[in-house]
C-alpha positions in Angstrom: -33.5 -120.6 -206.3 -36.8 -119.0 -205.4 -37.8 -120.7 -202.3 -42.2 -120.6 -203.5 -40.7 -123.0 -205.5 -41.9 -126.4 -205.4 -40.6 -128.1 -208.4 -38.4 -126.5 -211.1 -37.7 -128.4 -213.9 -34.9 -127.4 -216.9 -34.3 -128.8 -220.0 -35.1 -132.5 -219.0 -34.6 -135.3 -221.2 -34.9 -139.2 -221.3 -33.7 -141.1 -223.8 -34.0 -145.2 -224.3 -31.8 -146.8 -226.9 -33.7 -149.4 -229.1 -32.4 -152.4 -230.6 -33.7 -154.5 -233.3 -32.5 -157.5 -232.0 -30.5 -159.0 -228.9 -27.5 -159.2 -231.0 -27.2 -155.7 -231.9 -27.3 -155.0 -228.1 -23.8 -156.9 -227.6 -22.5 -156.0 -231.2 -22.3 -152.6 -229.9 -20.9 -153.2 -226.2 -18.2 -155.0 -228.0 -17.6 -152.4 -230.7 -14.2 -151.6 -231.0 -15.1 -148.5 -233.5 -18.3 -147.6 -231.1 -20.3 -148.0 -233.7 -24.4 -147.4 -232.5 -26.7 -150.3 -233.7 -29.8 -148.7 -231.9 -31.9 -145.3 -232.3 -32.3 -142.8 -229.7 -36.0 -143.0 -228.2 -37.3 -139.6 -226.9 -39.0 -140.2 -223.4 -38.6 -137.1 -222.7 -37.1 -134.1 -224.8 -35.8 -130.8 -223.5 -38.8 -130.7 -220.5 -39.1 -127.1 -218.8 -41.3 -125.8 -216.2 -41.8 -124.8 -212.7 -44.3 -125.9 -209.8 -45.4 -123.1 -207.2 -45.4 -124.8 -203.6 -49.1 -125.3 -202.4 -50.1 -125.9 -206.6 -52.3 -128.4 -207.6 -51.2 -129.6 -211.2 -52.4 -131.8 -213.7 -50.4 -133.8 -216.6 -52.1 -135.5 -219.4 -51.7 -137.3 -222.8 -52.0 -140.3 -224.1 -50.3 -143.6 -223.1 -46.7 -143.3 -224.3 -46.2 -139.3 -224.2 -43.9 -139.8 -221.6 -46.1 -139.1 -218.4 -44.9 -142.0 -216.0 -41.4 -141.6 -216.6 -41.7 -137.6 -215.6 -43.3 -138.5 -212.4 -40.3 -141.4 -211.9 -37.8 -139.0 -212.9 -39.1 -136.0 -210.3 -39.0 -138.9 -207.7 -35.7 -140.3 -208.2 -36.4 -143.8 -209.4 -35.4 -142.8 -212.7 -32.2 -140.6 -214.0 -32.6 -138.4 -216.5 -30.5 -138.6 -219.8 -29.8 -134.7 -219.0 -31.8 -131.3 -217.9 -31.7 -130.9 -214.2 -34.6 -131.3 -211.8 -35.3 -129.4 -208.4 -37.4 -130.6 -206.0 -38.4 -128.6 -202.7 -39.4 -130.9 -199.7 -40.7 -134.4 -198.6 -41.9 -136.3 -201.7 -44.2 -139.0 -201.2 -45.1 -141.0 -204.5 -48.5 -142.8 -206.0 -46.5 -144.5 -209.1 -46.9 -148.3 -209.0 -48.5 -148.8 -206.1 -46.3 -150.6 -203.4 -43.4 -150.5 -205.6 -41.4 -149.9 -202.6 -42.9 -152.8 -200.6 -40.8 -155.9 -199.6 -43.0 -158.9 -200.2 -41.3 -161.0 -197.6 -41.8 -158.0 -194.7 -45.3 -157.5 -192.9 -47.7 -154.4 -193.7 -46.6 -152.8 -190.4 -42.8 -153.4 -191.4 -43.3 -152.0 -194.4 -44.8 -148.7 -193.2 -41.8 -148.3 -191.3 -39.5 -149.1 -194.4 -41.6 -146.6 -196.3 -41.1 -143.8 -193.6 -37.2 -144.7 -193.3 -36.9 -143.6 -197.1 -38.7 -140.7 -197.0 -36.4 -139.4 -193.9 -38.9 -139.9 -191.6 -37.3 -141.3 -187.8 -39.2 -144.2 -186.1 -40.5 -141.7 -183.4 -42.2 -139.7 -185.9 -43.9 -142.6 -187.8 -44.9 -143.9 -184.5 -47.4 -140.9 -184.7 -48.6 -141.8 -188.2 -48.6 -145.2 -188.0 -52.2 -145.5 -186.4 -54.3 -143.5 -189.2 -52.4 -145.1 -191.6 -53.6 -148.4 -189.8 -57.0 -146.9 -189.7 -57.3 -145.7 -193.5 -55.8 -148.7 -195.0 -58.7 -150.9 -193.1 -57.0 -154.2 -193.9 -57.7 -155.6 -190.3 -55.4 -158.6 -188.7 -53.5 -158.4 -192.5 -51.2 -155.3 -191.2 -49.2 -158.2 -189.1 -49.1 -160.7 -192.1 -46.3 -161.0 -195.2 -47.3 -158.6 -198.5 -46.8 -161.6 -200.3 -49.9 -162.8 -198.9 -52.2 -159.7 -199.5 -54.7 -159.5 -202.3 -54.5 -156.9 -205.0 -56.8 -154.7 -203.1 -55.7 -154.9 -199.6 -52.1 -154.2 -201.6 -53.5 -151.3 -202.9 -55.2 -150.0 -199.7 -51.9 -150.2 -197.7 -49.9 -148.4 -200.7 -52.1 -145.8 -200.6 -52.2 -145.4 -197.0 -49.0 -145.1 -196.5 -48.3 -142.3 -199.4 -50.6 -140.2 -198.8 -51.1 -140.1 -194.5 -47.2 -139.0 -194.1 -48.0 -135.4 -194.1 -45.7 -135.1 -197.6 -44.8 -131.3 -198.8 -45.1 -133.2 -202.9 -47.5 -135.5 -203.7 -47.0 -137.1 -207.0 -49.9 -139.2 -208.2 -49.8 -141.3 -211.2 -53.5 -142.5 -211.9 -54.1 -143.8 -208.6 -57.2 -142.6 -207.5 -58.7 -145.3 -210.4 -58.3 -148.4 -208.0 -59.8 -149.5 -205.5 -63.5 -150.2 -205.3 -66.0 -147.2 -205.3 -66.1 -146.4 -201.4 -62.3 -146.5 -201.3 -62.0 -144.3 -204.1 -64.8 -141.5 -202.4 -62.0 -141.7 -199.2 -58.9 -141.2 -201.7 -60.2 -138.4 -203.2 -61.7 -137.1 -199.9 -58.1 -137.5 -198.5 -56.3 -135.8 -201.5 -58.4 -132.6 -201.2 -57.8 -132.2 -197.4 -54.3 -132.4 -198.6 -54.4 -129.6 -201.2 -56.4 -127.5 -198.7 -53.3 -128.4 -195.9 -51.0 -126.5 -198.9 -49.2 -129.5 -200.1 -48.5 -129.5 -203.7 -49.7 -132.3 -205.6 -48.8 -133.6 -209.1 -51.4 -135.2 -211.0 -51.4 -137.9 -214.0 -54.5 -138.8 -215.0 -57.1 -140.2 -218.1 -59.9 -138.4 -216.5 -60.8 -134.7 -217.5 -63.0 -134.4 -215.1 -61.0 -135.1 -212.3 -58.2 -132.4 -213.6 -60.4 -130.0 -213.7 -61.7 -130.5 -210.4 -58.6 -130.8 -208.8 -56.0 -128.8 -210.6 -55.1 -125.3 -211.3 -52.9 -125.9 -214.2 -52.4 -128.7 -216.5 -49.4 -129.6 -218.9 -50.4 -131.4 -222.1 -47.6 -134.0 -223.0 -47.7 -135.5 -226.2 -44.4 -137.4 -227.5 -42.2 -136.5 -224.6 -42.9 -132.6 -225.4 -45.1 -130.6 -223.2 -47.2 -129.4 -226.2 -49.6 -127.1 -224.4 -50.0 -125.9 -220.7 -52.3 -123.5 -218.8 -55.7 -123.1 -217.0 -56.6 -126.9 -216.1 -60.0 -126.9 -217.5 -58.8 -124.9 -220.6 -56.1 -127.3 -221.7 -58.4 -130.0 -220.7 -60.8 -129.7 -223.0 -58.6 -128.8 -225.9 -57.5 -132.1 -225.1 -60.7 -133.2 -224.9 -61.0 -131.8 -228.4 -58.5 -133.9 -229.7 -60.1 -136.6 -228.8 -63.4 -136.3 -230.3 -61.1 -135.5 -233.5 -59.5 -139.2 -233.5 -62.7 -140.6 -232.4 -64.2 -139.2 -235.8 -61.0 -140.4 -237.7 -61.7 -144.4 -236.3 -65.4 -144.3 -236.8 -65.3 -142.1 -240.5 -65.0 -145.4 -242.5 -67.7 -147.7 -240.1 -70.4 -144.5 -240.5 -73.4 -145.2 -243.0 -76.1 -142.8 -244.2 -78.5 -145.8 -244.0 -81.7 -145.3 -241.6 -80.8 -148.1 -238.4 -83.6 -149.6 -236.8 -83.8 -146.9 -234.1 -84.3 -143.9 -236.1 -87.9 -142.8 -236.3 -90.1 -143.0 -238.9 -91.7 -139.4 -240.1 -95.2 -138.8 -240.8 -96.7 -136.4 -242.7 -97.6 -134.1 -239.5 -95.9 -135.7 -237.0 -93.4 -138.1 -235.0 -95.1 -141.4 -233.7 -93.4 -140.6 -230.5 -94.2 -139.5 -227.0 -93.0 -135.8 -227.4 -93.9 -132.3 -229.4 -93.6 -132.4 -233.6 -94.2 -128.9 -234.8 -94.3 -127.6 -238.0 -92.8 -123.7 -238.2 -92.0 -120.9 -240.7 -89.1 -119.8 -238.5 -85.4 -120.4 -238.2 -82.8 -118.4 -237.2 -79.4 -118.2 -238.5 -77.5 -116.6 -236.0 -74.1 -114.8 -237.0 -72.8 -113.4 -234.2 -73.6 -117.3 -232.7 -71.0 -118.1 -235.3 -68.3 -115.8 -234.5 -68.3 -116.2 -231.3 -68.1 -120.3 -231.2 -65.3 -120.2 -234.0 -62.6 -121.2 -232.3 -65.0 -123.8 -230.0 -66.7 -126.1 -232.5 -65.1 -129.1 -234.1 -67.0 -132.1 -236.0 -67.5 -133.3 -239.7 -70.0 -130.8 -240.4 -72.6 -132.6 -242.5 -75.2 -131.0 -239.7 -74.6 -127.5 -238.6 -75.8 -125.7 -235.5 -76.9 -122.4 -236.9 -78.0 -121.0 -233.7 -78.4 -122.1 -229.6 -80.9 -119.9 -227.4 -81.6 -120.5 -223.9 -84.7 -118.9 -222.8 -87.3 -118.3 -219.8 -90.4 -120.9 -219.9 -92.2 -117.9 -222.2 -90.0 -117.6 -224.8 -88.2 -114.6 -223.9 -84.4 -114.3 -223.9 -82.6 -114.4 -220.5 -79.1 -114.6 -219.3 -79.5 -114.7 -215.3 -82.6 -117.5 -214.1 -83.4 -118.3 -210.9 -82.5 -121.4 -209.0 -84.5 -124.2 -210.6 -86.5 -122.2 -213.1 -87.7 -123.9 -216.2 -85.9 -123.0 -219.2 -85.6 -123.8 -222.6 -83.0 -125.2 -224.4 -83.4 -124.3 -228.3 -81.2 -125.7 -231.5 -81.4 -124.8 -234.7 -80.2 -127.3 -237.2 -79.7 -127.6 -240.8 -78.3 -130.6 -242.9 -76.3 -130.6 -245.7 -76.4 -134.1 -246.1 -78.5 -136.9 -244.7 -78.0 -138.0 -241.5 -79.3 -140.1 -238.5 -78.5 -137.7 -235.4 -78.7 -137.5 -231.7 -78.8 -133.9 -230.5 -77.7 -133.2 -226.9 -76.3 -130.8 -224.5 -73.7 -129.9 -221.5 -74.9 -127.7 -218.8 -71.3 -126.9 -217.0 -69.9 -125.1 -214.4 -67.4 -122.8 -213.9 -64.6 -124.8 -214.1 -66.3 -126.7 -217.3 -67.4 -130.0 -215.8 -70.5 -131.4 -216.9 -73.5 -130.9 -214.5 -76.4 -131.8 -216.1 -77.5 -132.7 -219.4 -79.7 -135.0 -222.2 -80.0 -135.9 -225.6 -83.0 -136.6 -228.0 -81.4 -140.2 -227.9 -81.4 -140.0 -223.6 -85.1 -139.1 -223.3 -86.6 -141.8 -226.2 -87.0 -139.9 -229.6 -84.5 -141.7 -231.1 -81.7 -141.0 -233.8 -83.2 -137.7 -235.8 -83.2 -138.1 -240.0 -83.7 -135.3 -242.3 -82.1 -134.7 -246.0 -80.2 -132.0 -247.3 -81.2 -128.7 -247.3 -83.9 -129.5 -244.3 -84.0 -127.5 -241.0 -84.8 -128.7 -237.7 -85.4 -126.5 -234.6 -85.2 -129.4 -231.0 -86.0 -127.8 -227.9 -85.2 -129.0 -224.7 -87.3 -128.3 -221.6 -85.5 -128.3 -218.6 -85.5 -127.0 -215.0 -82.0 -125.2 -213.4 -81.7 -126.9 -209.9 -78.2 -125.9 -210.3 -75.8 -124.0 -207.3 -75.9 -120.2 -208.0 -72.7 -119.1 -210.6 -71.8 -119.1 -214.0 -72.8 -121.8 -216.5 -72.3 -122.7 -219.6 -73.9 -124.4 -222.4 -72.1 -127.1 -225.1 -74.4 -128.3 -227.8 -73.6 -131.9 -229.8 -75.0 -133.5 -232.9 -73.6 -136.4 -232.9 -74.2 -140.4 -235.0 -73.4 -143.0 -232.2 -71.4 -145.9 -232.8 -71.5 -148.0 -230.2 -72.3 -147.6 -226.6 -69.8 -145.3 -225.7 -68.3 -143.8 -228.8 -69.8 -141.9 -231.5 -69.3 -139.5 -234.9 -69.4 -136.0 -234.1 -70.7 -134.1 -236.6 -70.9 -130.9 -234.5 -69.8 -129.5 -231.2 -69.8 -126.7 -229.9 -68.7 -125.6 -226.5 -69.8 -122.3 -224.8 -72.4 -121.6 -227.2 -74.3 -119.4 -224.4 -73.6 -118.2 -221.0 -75.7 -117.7 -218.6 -76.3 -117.1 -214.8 -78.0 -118.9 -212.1 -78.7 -117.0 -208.6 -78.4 -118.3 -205.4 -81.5 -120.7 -203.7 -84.0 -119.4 -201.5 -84.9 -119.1 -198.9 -82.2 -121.7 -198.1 -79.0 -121.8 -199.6 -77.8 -125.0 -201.8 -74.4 -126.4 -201.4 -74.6 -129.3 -203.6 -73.8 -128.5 -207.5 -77.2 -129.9 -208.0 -80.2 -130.4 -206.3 -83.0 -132.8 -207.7 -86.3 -133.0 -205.5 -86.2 -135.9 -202.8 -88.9 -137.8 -201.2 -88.1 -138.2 -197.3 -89.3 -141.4 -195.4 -88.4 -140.5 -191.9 -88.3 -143.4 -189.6 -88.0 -143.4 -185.4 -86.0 -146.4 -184.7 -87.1 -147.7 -181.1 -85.9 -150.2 -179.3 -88.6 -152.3 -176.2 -87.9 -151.4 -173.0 -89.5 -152.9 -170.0 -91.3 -150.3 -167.7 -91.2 -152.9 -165.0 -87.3 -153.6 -165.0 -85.9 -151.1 -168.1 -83.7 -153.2 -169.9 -84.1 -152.8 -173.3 -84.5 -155.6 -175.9 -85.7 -156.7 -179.7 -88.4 -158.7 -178.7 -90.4 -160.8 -175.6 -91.3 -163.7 -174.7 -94.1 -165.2 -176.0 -97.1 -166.9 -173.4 -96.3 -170.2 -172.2 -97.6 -172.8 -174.5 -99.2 -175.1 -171.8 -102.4 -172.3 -171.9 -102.7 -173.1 -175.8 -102.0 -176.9 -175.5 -104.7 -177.1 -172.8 -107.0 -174.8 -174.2 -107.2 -177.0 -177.7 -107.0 -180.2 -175.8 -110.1 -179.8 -173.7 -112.1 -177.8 -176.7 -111.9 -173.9 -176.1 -112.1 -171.9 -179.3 -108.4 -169.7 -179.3 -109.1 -168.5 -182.6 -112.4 -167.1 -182.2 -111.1 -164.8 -178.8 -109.8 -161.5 -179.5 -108.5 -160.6 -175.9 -108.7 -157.1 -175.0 -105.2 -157.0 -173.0 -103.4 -160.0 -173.8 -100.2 -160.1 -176.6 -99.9 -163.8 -176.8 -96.5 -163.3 -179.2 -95.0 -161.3 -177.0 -96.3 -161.7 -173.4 -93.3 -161.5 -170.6 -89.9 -160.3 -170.5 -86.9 -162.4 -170.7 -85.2 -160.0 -168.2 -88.1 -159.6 -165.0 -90.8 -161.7 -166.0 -93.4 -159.2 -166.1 -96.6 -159.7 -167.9 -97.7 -157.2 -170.5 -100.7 -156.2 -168.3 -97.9 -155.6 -165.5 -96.5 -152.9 -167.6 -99.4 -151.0 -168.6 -99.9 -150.7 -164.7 -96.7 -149.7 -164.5 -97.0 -146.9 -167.2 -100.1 -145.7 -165.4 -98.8 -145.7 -161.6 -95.7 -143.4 -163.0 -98.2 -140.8 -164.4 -99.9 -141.1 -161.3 -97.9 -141.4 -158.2 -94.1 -139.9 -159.6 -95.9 -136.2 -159.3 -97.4 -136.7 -155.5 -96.3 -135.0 -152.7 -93.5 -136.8 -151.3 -94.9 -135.8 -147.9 -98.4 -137.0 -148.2 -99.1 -140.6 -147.1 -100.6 -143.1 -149.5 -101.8 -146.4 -149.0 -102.2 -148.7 -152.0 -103.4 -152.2 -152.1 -102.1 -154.6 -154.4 -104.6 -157.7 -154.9 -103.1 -161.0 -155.6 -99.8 -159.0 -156.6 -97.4 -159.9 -159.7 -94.2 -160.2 -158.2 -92.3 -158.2 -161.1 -95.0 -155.0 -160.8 -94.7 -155.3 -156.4 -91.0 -155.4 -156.4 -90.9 -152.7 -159.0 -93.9 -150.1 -157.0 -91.6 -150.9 -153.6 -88.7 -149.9 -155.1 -89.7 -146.8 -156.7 -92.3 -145.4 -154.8 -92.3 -144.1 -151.0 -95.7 -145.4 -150.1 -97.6 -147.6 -147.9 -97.9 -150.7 -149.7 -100.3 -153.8 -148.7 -100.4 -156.9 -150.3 -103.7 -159.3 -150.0 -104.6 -162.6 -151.2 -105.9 -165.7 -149.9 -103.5 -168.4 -150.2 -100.3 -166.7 -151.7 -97.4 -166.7 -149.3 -95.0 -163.7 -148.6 -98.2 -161.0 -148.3 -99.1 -158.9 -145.9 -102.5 -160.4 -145.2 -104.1 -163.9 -146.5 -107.8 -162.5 -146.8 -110.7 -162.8 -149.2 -111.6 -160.1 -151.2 -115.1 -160.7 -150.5 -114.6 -159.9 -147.2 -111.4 -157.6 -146.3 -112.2 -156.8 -142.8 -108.5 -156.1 -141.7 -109.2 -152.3 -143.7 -111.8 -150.2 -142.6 -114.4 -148.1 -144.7 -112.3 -145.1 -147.3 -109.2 -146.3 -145.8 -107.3 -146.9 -149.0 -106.0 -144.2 -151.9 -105.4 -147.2 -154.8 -106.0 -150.4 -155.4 -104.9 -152.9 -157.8 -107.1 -156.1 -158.6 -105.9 -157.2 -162.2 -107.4 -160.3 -162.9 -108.6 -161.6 -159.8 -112.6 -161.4 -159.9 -112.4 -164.5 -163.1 -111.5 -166.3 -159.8 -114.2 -165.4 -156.9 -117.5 -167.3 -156.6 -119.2 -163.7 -156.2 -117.5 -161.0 -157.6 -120.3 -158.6 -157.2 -119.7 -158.9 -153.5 -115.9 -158.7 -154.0 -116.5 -155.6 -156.3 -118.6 -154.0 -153.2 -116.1 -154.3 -151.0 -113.1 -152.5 -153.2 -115.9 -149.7 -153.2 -116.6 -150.0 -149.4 -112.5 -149.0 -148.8 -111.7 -146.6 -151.2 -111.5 -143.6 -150.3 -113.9 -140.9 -151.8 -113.1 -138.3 -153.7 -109.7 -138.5 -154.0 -109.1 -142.9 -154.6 -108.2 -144.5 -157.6 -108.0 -148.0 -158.7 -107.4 -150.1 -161.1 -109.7 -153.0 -161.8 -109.0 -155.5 -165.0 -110.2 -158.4 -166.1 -110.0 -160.9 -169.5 -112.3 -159.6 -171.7 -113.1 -160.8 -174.6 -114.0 -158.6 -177.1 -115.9 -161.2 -179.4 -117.6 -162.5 -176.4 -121.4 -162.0 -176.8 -122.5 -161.9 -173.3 -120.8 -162.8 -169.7 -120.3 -166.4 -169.2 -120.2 -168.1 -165.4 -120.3 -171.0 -164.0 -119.0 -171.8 -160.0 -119.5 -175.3 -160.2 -117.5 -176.5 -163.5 -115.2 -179.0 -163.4 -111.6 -178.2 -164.4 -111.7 -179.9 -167.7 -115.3 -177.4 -168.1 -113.6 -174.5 -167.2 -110.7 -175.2 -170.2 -113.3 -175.6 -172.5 -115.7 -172.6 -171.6 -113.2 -170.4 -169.9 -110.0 -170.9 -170.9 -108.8 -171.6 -167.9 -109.1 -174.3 -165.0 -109.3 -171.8 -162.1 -111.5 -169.4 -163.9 -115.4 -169.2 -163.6 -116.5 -167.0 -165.2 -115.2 -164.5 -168.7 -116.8 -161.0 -169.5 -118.7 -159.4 -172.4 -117.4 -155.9 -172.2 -120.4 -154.0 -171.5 -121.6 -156.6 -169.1 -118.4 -155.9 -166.8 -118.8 -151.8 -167.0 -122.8 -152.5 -166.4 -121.5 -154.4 -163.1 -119.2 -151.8 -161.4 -121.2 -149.0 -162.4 -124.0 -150.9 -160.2 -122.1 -151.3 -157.1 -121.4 -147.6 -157.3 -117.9 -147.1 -159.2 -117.4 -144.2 -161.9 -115.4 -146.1 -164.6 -112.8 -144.6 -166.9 -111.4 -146.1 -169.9 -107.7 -145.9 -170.1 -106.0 -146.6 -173.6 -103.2 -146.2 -176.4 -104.2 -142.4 -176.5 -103.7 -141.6 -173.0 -100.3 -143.7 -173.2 -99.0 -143.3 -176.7 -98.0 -145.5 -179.2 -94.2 -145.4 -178.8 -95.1 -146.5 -174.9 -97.0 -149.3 -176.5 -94.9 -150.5 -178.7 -91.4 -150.6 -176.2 -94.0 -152.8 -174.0 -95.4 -154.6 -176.7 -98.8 -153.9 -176.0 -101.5 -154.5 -178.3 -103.4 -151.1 -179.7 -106.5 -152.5 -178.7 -105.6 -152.6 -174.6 -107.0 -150.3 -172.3 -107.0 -150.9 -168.2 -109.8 -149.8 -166.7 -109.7 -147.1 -163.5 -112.2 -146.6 -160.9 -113.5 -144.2 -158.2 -116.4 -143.7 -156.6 -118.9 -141.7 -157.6 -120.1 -137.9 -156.3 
């Protein structure tokens, strides 16, 4: 026995005795005489071939030709009548899936079962067991009884287990068609990385396609004969062929000449239709067209292609086009008798699967009428976005019949060849390539400055501002706050206010570059506890902390009058919403000026604007319930028109510089949930 031998295969045959009746089963048991009351059915009949190891090989026919049974014979669940059968290696089978399974035994103890038979020991399925596990993806279910399992975790497991045991044979008998679609994509996935390993694999299946994208060699089986065998695609589509032949046997009798409601109606000069009606003096009957598609045309023939070009967007003849060219599919048709047509074509590859293709039915014209002794010429204008190689070109007239069959009334297959060269300037490794458009979106998450934890969303500002606000008469909807997100105002995680971490986005462009050795003294004014704790943590600096009643500072002052510092002693300052509070915040303004130091201090100085606010609004002596209404706010006294507030530090002697989304950057604004409208505002003195 040669040992590239896979599967060898000699004079194999399977024969079923058939019986009219019951009784003529047990009339011949108990025939003294042994006279037969059945006939012999052929399964199989005198079955010969041989399998190369590492081959990938198809088998079709139609139900009954004696397909199943091969593949049970060549696994040992069936015996044959007689013929001998040789099989080279580990066999794992895709018959009836989980025809081995016990229903009363778990998933897992199954798998184990399944190994056993194939020869496998419990050590080495051990090793196997988890990407079986893992591609069956039937979760807790692996522990539970079969019995219990739906038809697709059933067929999940089944496959699983055949095809992740690392099998020399894999026989295959239709399976790839269960499952739903994404199950299906990993199958087939899984079956070529085990072709490409150098198992062989034997192949049934209903689906051309598939065969010829799979195999190397396909057997044709009709009537428990192998009838045909050879290149895959070759005996595929002869098969193919035969169909389209029994198709047009059915449909002969249900076929009528009469006009249906979709066929167009023709005008004198023209189609009253959305594409090109031409009238011409030329057609061309090609001869050599028709010698060389002799032996690949089949149909009724009341239509007859007389010629297929396919040329360059001019006109001209071409055999080799560049990826995605435009080119032009031309047909010339005469009838012999009237019809109602759709006219079509194939674009396939080199191993004659369909790529790309239409129909005059596909792209709305309709079903075509002309009468006997009329000529039509239907171009098709089309662009190649094809993978460079060797194409081919089938051309159909066809009468449908239904939704998926139809009359053929002629087809013929590799009526042109042709060549398409490789993509530039980048190479395409999809069969086809159709122009995409590309949405690219940067998915960010928020995250805190202050504390960095990151999170979907924050908090939004307490209600009591809102419910007090409305209650005592302040307009909310009329303010458009310059540096306030109401929605999204603190973080669950710190605290921190959205103003906090603007500072904090501008005090880390500022202060992480500075010379660790140089001394800097900032000055935190009525300090947020989440932006202090996070500047004493990250910074090496001299930090102060003022205000006049808080506790846990490092002096209770008023800013009016911060005699504890003296005159350019500080490098930054930060008063954020502070001088809403003071009864004179001109004075409190001169005095940040007074102790910052020249040339080289910074500081940042915010309050609420409002950027519908006409005009700055103050009042020292309102009552709480007055400051609600005009302010807002019970401890404020006073809110700021814009330029009012620049107009005011610019006086005491301050240089004022605008600091906004462009300096920051949106994605910085939007992980702090910052409104695009906030800017903080940073002072120094001037030269």
């Amino acid at each position: 026995m040669n040992e590239n031998i896979a599967i060898r295969v000699a004079g194999l045959s399977k024969i079923y005795p058939i019986y009219n009746n019951k009784n003529d089963r047990m009339k011949e048991a108990l025939s003294l005489t042994r006279k037969k009351y059945h006939t012999d059915f052929h399964a199989l009949n005198n079955v010969s071939f041989e399998v190369r190891i590492g081959q990938t090989v198809g088998i079709i026919g139609q139900n009954g030709s004696g397909k199943s049974t091969l593949l049970k014979i060549l696994t040992g669940v069936l015996s044959p009548t007689s013929g001998e059968v040789f099989v080279n290696g580990k066999v794992s089978a895709l018959l009836e899936l989980g025809a081995g399974f016990n229903p009363e035994m778990t998933g897992m103890e199954n798998i184990y079962l399944n190994g056993t038979i194939m020869g496998y020991t419990k050590e080495e399925m051990d090793k196997r067991v988890p990407q079986i596990i893992d591609f069956a993806d039937i979760g807790d279910f692996i522990n539970q009884p079969v019995k219990v399992y739906s038809s697709g975790m059933f067929v999940r497991l089944a496959f699983a287990v055949a095809i992740n045991v690392e099998p020399d044979i894999l026989i295959v008998d239709e399976a790839l068609s269960v499952g739903d679609m994404a199950f299906q994509a990993k199958c087939m996935s899984k079956m070529k990385q085990i072709i490409r390993r150098g198992a062989t694999v034997f192949f049934v299946s209903h689906d051309m396609n598939t065969i010829k994208n799979l195999c190397e060699r396909c057997y044709w089986l009709e009537a428990g004969n192998i009838i045909y065998e050879g290149p895959a695609a070759e005996i595929a589509d002869m098969y193919l062929k035969r169909i389209r032949s029994m198709m047009n046997a059915i449909n002969s009798n249900s076929i009528s000449n009469s006009t249906t409601p979709e066929l167009l109606s023709k005008s004198e000069d023209e189609y009253n239709m959305p594409f090109c009606y031409k009238k011409s003096n030329y057609f061309r009957v090609d001869e050599e067209f028709h010698k060389r598609v002799q032996n690949f045309r089949q149909g009724s023939g009341e239509v007859k292609i007389q010629g297929v070009e396919v040329l360059g967007s001019g006109g001209e003849t071409k055999s080799e086009f560049a990826f995605n060219e435009q080119t032009i599919i031309r047909i010339y048709l005469e009838f012999f008798e009237k019809k109602d047509v759709t006219v079509g074509y194939h674009i396939r590859n080199n191993k004659n699967i369909e790529t790309i293709g239409s129909s005059s039915r596909l792209e709305g014209v309709g079903l075509l009428s002309c009468h006997p002794g009329e000529k039509l010429i239907v171009e098709f204008m089309t662009d190649l976005p094809l993978l460079e190689g060797e194409y081919n070109l089938s051309v159909v007239v066809s009468q449908p019949t239904s939704r998926y069959s139809a009359y053929f009334i002629d087809y013929v297959e590799n009526s042109v060849l042709f060549k398409v060269a490789e993509r530039q300037p980048y190479k395409l490794w999809n069969s086809v390539y159709v122009k995409n458009r590309i949405n690219i979106y940067q998915i960010q998450e928020k995250q805190c400055s202050i504390c960095g934890n990151k999170l979907e969303s924050y908090l939004p500002l307490d209600s009591y501002f809102e419910m007090n606000q409305r209650k005592n008469g302040y307009d909310v909807d009329s303010v458009r706050a310059e540096l306030l997100n109401r929605k999204e105002y603190s973080c669950p995680h710190c605290g921190s206010s959205d103003r906090d971490r603007i500072y904090a986005l501008y005090l880390e462009k500022r202060l992480s570059n500075m010379n660790a050795g140089r001394e800097f003294t900032l000055v935190d004014i009525a300090p947020s506890e989440p932006l202090a704790s996070h500047i004493k943590k990250n910074y090496n600096i001299r930090y102060i902390s003022v205000d006049k009643y808080m506790e846990d500072v490092t002096y209770n002052i008023d800013m009016t009058e911060m005699k504890v510092f003296y005159d350019e002693e500080v490098d930054g300052f930060i008063c954020s919403h502070v001088l809403e509070h003071v009864d004179n915040d001109l004075k409190a303004m001169k005095e940040l000026h007074r102790i910052l130091k020249r040339k080289t201090g910074w500081g940042i100085l915010v309050v609420p604007i409002d950027l519908n606010c006409q005009k700055t609004i103050e009042d020292i002596t309102a009552t709480p319930e007055e400051r609600w209404k005009c302010f807002g706010q019970d401890d404020h006294v006073r809110k700021y028109n814009k330029g009012d507030y620049l107009d005011r530090l610019t006086s005491v002697g301050f240089s004022v510089e605008e600091i906004g989304i462009e300096y920051f950057g949106q994605t910085d604004y939007y992980k702090n949930s910052i409104e695009e409208q906030a800017v903080i505002y940073i002072v120094s003195k001037k030269e």
